[in-house]
C-alpha positions as CSV (number, residue, x, y, z in Angstrom):
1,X,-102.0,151.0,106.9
2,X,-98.6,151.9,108.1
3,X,-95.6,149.5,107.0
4,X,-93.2,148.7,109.5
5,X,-89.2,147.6,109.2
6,X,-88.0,146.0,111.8
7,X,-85.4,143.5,114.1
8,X,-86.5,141.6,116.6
9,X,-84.2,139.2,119.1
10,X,-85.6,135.5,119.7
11,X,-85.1,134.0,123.2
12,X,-82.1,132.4,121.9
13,X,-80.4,135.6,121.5
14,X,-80.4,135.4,117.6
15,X,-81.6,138.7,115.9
16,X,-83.2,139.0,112.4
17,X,-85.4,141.4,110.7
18,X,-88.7,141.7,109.2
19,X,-91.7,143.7,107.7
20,X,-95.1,143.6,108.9
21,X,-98.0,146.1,107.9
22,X,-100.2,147.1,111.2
23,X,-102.0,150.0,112.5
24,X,-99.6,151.2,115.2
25,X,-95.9,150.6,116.7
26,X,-97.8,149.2,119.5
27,X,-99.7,146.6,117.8
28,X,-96.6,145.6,116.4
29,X,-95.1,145.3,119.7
30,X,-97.6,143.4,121.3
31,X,-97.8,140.9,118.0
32,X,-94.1,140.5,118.3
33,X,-94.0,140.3,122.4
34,X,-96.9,137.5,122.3
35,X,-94.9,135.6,119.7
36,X,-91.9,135.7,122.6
37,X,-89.8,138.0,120.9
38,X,-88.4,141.8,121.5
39,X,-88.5,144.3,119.3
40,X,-84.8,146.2,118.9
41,X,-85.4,148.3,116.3
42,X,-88.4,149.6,114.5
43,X,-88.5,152.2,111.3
44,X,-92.2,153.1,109.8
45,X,-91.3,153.6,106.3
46,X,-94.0,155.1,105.4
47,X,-94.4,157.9,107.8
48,X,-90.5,158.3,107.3
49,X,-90.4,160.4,104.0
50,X,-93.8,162.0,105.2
51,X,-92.3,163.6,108.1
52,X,-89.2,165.2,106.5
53,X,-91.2,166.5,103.2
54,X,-93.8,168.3,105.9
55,X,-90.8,169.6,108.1
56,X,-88.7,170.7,105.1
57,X,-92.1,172.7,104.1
58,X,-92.3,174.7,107.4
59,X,-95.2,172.9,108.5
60,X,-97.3,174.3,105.5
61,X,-100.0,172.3,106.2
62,X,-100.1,170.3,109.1
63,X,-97.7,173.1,111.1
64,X,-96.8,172.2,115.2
65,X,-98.7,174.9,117.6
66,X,-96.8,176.6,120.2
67,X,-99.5,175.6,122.3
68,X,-99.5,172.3,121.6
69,X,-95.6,172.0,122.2
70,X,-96.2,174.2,125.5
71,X,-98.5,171.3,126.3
72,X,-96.4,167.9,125.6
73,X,-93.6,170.1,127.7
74,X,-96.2,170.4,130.8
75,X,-98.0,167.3,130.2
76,X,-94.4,165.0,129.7
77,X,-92.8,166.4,132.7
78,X,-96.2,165.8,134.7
79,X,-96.1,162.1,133.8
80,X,-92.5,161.8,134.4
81,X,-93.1,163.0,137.7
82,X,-96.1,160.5,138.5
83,X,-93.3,158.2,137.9
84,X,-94.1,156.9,134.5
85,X,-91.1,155.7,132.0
86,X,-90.0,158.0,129.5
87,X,-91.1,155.8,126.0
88,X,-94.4,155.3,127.9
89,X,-94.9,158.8,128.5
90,X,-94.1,160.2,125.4
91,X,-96.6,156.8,123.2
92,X,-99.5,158.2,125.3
93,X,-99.0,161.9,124.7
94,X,-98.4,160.6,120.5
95,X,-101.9,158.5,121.0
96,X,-103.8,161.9,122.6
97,X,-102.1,164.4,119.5
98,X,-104.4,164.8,116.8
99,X,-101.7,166.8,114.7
100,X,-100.6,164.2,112.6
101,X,-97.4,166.0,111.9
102,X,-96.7,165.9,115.4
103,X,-97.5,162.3,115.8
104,X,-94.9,161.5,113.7
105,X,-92.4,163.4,115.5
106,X,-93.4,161.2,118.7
107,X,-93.4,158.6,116.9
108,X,-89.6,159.2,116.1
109,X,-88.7,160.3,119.4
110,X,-90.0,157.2,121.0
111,X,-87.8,154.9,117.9
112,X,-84.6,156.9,118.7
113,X,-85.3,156.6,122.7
114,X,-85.5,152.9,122.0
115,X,-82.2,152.6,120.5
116,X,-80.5,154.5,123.6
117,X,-80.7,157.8,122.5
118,X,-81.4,160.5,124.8
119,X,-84.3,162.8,124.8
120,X,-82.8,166.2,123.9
121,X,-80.4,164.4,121.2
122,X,-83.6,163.4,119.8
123,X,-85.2,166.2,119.6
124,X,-82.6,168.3,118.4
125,X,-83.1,166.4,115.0
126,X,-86.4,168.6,115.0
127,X,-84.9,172.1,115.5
128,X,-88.1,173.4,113.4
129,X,-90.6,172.1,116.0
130,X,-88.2,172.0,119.2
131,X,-86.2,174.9,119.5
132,X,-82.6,175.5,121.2
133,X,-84.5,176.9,124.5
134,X,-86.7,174.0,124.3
135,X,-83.5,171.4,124.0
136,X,-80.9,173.0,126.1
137,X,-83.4,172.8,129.0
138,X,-84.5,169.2,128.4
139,X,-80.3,168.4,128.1
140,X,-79.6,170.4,131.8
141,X,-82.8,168.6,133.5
142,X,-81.3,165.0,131.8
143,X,-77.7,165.8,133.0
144,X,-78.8,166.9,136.7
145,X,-81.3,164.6,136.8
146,X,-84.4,166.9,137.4
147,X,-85.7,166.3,133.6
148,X,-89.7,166.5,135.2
149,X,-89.2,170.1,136.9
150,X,-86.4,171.3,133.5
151,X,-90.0,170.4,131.6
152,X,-92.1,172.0,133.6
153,X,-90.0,175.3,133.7
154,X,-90.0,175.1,129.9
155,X,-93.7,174.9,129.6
156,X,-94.2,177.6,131.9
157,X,-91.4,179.7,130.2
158,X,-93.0,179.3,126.5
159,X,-96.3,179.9,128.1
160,X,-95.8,183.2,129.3
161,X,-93.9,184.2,126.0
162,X,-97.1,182.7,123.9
163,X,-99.5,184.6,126.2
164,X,-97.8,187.7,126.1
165,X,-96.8,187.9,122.4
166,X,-100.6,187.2,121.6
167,X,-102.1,190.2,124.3
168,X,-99.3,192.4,122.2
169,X,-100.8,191.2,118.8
170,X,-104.3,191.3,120.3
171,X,-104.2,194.8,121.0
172,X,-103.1,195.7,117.1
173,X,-105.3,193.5,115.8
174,X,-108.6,195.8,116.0
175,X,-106.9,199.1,114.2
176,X,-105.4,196.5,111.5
177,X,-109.0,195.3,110.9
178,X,-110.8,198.6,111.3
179,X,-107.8,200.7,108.6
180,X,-107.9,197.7,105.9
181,X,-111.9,197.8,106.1
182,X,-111.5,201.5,105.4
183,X,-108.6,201.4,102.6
184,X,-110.7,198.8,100.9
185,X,-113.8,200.7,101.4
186,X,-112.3,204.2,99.8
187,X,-111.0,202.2,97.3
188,X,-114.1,201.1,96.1
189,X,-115.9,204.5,96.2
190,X,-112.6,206.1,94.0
191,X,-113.9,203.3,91.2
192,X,-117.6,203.0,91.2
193,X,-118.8,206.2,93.5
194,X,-116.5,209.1,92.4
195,X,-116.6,209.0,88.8
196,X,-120.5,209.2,88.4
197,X,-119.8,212.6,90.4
198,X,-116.8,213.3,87.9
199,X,-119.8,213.3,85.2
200,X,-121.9,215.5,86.9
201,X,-119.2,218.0,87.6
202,X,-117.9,217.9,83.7
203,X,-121.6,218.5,82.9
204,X,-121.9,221.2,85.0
205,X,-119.1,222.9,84.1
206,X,-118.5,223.8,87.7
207,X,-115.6,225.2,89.0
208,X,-113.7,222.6,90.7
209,X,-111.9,223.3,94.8
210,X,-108.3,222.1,94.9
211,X,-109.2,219.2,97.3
212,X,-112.1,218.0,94.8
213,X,-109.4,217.6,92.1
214,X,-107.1,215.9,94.0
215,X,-109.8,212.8,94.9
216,X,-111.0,213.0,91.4
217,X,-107.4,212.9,90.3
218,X,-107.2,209.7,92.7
219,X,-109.7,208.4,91.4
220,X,-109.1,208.8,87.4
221,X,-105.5,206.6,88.5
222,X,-107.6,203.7,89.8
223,X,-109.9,203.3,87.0
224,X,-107.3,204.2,84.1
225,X,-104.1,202.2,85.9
226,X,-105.9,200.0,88.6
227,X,-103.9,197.0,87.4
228,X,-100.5,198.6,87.1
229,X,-101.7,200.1,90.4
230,X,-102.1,196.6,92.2
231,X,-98.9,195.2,90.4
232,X,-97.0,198.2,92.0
233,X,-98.8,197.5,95.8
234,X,-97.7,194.2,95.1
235,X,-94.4,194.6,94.1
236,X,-94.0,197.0,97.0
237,X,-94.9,194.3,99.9
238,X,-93.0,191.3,98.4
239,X,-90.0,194.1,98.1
240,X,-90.3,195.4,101.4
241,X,-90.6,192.2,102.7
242,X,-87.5,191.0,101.0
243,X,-85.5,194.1,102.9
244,X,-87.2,193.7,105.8
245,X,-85.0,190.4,106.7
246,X,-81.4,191.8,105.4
247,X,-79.2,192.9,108.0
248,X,-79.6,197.0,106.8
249,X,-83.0,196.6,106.6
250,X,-83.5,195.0,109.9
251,X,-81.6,198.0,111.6
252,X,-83.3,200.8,110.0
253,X,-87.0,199.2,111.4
254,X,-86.3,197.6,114.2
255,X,-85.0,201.4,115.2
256,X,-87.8,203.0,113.6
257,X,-89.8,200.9,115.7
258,X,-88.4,201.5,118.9
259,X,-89.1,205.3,118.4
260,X,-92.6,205.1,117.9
261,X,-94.6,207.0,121.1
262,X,-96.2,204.3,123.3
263,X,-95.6,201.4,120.9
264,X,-91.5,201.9,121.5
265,X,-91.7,201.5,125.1
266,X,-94.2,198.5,124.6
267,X,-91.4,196.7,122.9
268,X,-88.5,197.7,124.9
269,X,-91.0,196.1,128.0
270,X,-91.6,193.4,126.0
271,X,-88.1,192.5,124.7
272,X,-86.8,192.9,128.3
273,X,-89.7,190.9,130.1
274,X,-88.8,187.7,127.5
275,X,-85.1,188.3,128.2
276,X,-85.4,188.2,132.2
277,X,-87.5,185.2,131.9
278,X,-85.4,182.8,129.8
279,X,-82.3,183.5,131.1
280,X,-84.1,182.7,134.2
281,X,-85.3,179.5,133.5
282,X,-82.0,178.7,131.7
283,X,-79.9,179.6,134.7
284,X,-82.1,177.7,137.0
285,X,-82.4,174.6,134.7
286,X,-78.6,174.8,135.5
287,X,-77.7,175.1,131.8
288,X,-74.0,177.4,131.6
289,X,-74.3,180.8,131.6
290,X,-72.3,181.8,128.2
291,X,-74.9,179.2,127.0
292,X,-77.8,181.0,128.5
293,X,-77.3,183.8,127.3
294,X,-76.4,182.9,123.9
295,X,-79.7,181.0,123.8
296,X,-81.6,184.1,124.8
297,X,-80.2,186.1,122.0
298,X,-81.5,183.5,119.6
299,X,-85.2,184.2,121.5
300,X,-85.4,187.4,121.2
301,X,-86.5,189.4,117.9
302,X,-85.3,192.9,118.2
303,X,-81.6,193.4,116.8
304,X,-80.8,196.3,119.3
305,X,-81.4,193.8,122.1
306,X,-80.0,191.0,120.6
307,X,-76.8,193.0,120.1
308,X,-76.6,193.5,123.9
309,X,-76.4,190.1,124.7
310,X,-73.9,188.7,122.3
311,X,-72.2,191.6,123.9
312,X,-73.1,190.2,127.3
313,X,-71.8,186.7,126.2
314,X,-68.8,188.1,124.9
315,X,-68.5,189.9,128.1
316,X,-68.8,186.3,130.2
317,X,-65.9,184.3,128.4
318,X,-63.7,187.2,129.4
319,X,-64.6,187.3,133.2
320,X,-66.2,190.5,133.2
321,X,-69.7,190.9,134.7
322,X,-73.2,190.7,132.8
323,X,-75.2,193.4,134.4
324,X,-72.2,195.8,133.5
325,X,-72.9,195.3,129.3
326,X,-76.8,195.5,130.7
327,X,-76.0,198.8,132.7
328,X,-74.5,200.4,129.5
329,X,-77.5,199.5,127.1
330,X,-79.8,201.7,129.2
331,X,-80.7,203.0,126.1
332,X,-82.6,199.3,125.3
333,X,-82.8,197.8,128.0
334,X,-84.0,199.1,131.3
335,X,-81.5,200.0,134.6
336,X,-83.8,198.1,136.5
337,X,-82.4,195.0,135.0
338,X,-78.9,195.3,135.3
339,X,-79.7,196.4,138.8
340,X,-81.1,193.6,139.5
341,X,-78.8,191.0,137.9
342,X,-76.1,193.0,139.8
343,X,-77.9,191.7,143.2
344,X,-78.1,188.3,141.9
345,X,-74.4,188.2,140.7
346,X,-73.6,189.6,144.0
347,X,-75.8,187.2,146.2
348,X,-75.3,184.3,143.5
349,X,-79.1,184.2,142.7
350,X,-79.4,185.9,139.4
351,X,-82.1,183.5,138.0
352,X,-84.3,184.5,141.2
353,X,-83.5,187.9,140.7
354,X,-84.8,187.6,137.0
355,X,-88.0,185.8,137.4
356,X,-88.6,189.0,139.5
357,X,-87.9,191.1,136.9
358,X,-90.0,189.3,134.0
359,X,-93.1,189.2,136.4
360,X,-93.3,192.8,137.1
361,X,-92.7,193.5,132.9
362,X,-95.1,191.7,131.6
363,X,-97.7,192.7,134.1
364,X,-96.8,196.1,132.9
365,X,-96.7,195.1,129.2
366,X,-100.4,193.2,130.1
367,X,-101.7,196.6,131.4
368,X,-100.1,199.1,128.5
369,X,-102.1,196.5,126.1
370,X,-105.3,197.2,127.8
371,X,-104.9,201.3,128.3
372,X,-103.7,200.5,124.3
373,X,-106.6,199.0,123.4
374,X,-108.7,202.1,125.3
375,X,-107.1,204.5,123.7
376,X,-106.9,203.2,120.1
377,X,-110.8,203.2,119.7
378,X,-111.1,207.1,120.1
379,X,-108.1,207.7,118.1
380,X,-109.3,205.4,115.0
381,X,-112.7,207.0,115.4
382,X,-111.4,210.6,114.7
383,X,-108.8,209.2,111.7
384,X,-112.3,207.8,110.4
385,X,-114.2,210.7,110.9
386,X,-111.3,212.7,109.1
387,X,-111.4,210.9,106.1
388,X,-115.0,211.0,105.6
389,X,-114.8,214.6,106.5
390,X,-111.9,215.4,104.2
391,X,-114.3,213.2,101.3
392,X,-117.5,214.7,101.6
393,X,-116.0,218.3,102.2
394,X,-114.5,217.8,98.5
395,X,-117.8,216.5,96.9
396,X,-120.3,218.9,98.2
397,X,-118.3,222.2,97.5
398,X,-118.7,222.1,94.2
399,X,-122.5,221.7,94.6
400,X,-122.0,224.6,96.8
401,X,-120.4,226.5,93.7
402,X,-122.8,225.4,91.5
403,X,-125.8,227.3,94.4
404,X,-123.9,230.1,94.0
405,X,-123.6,230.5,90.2
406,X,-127.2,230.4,89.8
């Protein structure tokens, strides 16, 4: 059961603190409200150390969903709408969460609300499960007093972002599965399949095509140096992983990526969709433009494009416009954009200009997904059909040789 610090104020006014084990902050409340006292202050030490040692782990276990943080945004700013308190709001959505990482994080939002903090103070203790979008929003809707629709905006914001990052991953899902089943499946036929083949043809004596030699050859590596062989794989990913996420590394991919037929202009789409929108919703939340944009360049993944808008922000603090740093990045991002942030700059309704913007991408992006997925099938089917070709063409020649001979 959980233990529970806290101080509590008699009707006298005099204040002293306690300790009381119970199964909930709100049992504890009601034992203390019955007893005519209030509660001031209340720590639950032993969810306390729990919380940090699971956020200091990245969630490794009990990790925060995006869609389950998409949901406390949409279902919070629906209750704060229905008129509902904050604290109120925020113990039922802790009571209906079954992440018990997550519970805890309620649970500390509601303590630090109690002792006059504000929402987006308190959740910018979490920056691993609420992130500077997510805060910055909340912060603009508290300051302009419209924190119901600034929640709202954010849920629909991280919504489309979630949806559409999982239809991109969606679509490469199917050739991932499909190329690992087949890698796995030669690699298994170079160890068992091949060499009792090898045998025959060293039996034989026959007279061995270059293409036969080279699987054999394959083959001979796997069974002679399979462990070294999986060391080296091994080695290979962690190292490739480890130069993935430096600076140079980052630049030479991210590139590489972006000049890849199809998949480039996915990603430029992609990048340029999530830009439009959360700028949008930043704008319109009424959060400052420098800090917008800033906060977009933390959202978006690409280094190019994130480039661009630190250029964009620099661009701001000196009085110059955005969609002129936008219009010279045509190479990233497309003239559409900047054309249309131009109109809103001009008309002063660039975050209406942008939600335009982001809808017509991602329907784009949600259609070049589906012809994606279309076209991948016929395109794996003939790598397949190569590679079994290109197999059984060097086992059965030297059969064919062998006919011949005799």
């Amino acid at each position: 059961m959980p233990h529970f610090v806290f101080k509590a104020k008699k009707s006298t006014g005099e204040i002293y603190a306690s300790e009381k084990d119970v199964a909930d902050r709100y049992e504890l409340y009601k034992l203390v409200r019955e007893s005519g006292d209030e509660i001031v202050e209340i720590r639950e030490t032993s969810a306390s150390k729990g919380l940090h040692r699971e956020i200091s782990l990245g969630g490794l276990f009990s990790r925060v969903k995006t869609i389950e943080k998409i949901n406390f945004a949409r279902n919070l700013g629906s209750m704060l709408e229905a008129g509902l308190a904050l604290s109120r709001a925020l113990s039922v959505l802790e009571r209906q969460s079954r992440n018990k990482a997550f519970k805890k994080v309620l649970n500390e939002l509601i303590t630090e609300i109690s002792k006059g903090s504000t929402l987006s103070d308190a959740m910018g203790k979490y920056p691993k499960i609420f992130s500077q979008l997510f805060v910055s929003m909340v912060r603009a809707g508290e300051q302009s007093g419209t924190l119901a629709d600034s929640l709202k905006v954010v849920s629909t914001q991280m919504d489309k972002s979630f949806t559409l990052e999982r239809k991109v991953k969606g679509a490469l899902i199917y050739p991932g599965v499909i190329l690992s089943a087949m890698l796995l499946i030669g690699i298994l036929m170079f160890i068992f399949v091949v060499p009792t083949l090898t045998k025959t043809f060293v039996d034989l004596n026959v007279q061995l095509p270059f293409t036969t030699r080279v699987v054999l050859g394959i083959s001979t590596v796997f069974q002679d140096y399979g462990v070294f062989v999986l060391i080296a794989l091994v080695l290979l990913v962690v190292g490739c992983r480890w130069w993935s996420k430096r600076e140079q590394g980052k630049k030479i991919i991210h590139a590489a990526v972006l000049k890849i037929p199809v998949v480039g202009s996915l990603i430029q789409e992609v990048n340029t969709a999530r830009t439009a929108r959360t700028l949008s919703s930043l704008l319109g939340s009424g959060v400052d433009v420098v800090e917008s944009v800033n906060i977009t360049a933390s959202v978006v993944q690409n280094i190019y494009f994130r480039a661009v808008l630190e250029k964009a922000r620099e661009a701001i603090k000196k009085g110059d416009l955005m969609s002129k740093v936008f219009a010279e990045a045509s190479a990233y991002y497309p003239v559409f954009l900047s054309e249309m942030m131009s109109v809103g700059e001009e008309t002063g309704k660039t975050g209406e200009m942008l939600i335009g913007v982001a809808h017509y991408y991602e329907d784009d992006v949600e259609q070049k997904t589906k012809d994606m997925s279309t076209i991948i099938e016929p395109v794996l089917m003939i790598i397949i059909a190569a590679a079994v070709g290109f197999f059984a063409i060097s086992m059965i020649s030297p059969m064919y040789s062998l006919v011949d001979t005799m």
